[in-house]
TIRO-2110 file (N, C-alpha, C; in Angstrom, 1 decimal):
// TIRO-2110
21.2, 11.0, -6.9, N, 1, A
20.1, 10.9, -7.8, CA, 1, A
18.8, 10.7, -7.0, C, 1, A
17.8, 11.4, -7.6, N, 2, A
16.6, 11.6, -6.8, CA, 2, A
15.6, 10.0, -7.6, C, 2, A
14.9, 9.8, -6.4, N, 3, A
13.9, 8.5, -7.0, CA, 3, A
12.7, 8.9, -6.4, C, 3, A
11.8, 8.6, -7.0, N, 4, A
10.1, 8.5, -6.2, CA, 4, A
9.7, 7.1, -5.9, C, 4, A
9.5, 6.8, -4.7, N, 5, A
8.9, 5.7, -4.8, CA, 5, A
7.4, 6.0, -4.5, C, 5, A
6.1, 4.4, -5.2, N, 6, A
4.3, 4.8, -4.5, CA, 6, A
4.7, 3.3, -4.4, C, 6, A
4.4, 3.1, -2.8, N, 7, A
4.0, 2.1, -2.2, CA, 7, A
2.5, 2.4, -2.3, C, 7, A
2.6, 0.9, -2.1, N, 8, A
0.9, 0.5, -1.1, CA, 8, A
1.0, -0.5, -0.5, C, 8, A
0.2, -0.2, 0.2, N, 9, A
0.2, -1.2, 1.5, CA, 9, A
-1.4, -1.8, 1.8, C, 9, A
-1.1, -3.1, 1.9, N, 10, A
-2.9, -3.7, 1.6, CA, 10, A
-2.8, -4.1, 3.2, C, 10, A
-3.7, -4.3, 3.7, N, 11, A
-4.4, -5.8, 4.6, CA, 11, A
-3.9, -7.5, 3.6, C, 11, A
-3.7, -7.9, 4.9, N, 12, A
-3.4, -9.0, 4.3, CA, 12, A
-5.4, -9.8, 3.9, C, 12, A
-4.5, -10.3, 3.0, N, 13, A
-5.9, -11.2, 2.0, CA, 13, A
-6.7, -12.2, 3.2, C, 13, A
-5.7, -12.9, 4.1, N, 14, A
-6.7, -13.9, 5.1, CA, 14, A
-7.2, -13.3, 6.3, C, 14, A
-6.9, -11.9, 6.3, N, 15, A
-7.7, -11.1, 7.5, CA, 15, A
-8.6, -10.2, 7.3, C, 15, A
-9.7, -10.3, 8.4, N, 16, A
-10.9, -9.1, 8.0, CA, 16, A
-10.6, -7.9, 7.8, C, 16, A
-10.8, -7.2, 7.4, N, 17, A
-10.8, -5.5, 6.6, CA, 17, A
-11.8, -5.1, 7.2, C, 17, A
-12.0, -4.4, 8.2, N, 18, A
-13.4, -4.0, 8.7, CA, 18, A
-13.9, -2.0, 8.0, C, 18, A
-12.7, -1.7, 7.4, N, 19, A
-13.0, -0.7, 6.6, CA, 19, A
-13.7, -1.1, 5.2, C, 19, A
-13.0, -2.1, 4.6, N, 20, A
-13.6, -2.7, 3.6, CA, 20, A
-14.5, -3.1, 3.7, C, 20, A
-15.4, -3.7, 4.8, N, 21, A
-16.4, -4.4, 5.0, CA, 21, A
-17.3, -3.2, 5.3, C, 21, A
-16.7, -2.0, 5.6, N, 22, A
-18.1, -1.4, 5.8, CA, 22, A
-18.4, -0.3, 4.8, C, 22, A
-17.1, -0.2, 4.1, N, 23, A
-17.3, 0.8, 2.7, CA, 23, A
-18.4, -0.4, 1.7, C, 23, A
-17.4, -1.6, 1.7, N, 24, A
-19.2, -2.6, 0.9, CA, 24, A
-20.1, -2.6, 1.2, C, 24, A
-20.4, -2.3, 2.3, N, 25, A
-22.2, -2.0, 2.9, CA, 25, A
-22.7, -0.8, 2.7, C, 25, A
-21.8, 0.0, 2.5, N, 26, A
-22.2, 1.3, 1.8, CA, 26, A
-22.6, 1.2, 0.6, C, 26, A
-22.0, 1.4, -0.2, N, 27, A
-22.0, 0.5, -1.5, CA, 27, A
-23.0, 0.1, -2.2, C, 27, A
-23.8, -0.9, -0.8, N, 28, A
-24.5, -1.7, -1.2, CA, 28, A
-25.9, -0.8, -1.1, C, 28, A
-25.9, 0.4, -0.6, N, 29, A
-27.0, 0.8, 0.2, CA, 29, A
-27.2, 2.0, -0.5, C, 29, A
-26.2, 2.8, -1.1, N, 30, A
-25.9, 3.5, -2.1, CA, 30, A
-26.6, 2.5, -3.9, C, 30, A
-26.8, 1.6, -3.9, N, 31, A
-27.2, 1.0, -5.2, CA, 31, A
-26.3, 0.8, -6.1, C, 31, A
-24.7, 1.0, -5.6, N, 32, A
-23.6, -0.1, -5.9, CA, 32, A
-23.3, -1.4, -5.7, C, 32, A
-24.5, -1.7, -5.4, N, 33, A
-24.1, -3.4, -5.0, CA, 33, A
-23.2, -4.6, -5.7, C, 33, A
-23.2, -3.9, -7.0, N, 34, A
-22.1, -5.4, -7.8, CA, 34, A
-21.0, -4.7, -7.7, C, 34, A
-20.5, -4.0, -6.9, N, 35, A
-18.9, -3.4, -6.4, CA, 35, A
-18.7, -4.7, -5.0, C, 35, A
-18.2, -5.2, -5.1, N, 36, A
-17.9, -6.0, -3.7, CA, 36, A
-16.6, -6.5, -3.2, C, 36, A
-16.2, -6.9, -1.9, N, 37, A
-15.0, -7.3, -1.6, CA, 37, A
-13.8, -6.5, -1.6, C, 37, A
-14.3, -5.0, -1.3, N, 38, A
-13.7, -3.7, -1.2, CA, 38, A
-12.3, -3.8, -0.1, C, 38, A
-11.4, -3.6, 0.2, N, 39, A
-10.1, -4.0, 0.6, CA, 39, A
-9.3, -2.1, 0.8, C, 39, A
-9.6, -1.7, 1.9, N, 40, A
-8.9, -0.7, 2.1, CA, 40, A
-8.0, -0.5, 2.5, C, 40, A
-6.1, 0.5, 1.8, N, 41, A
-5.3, 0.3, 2.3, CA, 41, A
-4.3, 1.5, 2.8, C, 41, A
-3.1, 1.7, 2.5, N, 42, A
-2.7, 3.0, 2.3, CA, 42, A
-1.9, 3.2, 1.2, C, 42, A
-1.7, 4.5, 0.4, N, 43, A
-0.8, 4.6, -0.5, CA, 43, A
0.3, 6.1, 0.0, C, 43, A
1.6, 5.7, -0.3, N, 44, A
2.4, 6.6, 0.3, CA, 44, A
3.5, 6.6, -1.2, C, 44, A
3.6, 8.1, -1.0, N, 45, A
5.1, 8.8, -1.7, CA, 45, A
5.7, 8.7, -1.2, C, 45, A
7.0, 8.7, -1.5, N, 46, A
8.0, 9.3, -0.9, CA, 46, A
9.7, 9.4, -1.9, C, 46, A
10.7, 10.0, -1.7, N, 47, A
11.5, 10.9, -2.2, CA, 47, A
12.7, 9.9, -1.7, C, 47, A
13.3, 9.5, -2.6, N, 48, A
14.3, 8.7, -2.1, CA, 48, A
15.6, 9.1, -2.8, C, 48, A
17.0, 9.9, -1.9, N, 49, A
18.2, 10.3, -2.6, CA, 49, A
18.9, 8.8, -2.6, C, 49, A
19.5, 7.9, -3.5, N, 50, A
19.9, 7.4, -3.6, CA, 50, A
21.2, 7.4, -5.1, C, 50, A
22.5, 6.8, -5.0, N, 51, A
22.8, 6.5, -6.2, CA, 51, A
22.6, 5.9, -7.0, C, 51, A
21.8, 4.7, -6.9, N, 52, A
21.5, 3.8, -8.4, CA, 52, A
19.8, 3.4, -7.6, C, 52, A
19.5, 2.9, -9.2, N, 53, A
17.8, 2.6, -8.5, CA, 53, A
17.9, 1.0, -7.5, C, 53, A
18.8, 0.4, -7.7, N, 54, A
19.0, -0.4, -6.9, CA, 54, A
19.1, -0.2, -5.0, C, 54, A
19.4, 0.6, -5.1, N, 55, A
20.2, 1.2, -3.4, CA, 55, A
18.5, 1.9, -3.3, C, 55, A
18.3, 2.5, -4.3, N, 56, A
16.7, 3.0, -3.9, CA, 56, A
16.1, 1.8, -3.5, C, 56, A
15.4, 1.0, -4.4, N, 57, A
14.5, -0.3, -3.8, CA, 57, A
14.9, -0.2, -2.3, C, 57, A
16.5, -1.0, -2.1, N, 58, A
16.9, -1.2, -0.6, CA, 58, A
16.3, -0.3, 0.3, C, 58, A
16.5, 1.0, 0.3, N, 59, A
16.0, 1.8, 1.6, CA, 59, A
14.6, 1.7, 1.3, C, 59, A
14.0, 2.0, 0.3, N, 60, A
12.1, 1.5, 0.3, CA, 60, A
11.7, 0.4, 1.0, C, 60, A
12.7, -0.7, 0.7, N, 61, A
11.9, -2.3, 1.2, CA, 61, A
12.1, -1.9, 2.7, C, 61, A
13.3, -1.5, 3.2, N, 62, A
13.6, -1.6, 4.3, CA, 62, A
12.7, -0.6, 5.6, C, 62, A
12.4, 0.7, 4.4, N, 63, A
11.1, 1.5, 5.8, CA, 63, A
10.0, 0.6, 5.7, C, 63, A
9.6, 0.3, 4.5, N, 64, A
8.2, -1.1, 4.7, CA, 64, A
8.1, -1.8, 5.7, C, 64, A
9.4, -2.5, 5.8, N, 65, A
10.1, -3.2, 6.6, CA, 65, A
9.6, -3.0, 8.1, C, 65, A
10.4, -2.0, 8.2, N, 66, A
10.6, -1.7, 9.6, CA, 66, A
9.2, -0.6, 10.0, C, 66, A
8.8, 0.5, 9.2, N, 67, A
8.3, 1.3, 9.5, CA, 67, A
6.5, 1.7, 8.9, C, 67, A
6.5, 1.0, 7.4, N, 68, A
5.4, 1.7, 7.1, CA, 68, A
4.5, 0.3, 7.0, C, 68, A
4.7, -0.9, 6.9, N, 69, A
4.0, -1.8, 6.8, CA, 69, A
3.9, -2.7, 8.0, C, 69, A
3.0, -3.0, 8.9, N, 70, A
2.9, -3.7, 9.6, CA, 70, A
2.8, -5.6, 9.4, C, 70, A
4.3, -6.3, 9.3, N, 71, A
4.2, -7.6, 8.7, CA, 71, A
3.4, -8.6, 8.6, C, 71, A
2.8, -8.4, 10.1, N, 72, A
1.8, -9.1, 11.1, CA, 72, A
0.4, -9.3, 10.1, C, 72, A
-0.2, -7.8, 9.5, N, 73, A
-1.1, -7.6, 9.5, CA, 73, A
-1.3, -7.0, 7.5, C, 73, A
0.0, -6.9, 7.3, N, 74, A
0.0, -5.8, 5.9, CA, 74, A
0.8, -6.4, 5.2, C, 74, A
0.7, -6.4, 3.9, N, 75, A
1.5, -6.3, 2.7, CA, 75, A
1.8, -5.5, 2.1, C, 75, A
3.0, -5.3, 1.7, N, 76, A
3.4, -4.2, 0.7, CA, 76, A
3.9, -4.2, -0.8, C, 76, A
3.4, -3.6, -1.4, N, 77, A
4.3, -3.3, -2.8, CA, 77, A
4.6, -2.4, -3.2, C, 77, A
5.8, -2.0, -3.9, N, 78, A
6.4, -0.6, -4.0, CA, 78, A
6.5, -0.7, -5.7, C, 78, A
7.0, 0.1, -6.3, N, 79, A
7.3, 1.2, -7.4, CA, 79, A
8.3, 2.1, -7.6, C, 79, A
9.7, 2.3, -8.5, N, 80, A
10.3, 3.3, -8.0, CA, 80, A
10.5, 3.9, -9.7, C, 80, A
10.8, 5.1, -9.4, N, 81, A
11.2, 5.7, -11.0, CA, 81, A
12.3, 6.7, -10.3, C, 81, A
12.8, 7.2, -11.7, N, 82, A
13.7, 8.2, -11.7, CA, 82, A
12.9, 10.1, -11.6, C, 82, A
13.8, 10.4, -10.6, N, 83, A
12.8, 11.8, -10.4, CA, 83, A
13.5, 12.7, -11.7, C, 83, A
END
């Protein structure tokens, strides 16, 4: 059975965002100024053959894990549906 999962992946909350911090200065300069505290991250698809949506989660947590989220630095949350 086919699954979709959309992760994202943030910056963690106690660390600077220096993309964030300079898209709000944009923002601000642009005459969006009550936009603030902008937090830039990634969002990724991806195609997961699995048998049950459970074994899906498993292989999603686990590229987060290992491969698409940096732990150090990133958080992730995922999403999965039926394709």
């Amino acid at each position: 059975m086919k699954f979709i999962a959309e992760i994202d992946v943030m910056p963690l909350k106690a660390l600077l965002d220096p993309q964030g911090r300079a898209v709000t200065g944009v923002l601000k300069n642009i005459g969006l100024g009550e936009l603030e505290n902008v937090r830039v991250g990634k969002h990724i698809t991806v195609e997961v053959e699995a048998g049950t949506e459970e074994t899906a989660k498993q292989k999603v947590e686990e590229a987060c894990k290992k491969l698409l989220a940096n732990p150090i630095m990133e958080s992730f949350h995922f999403t999965i549906k039926a394709n």
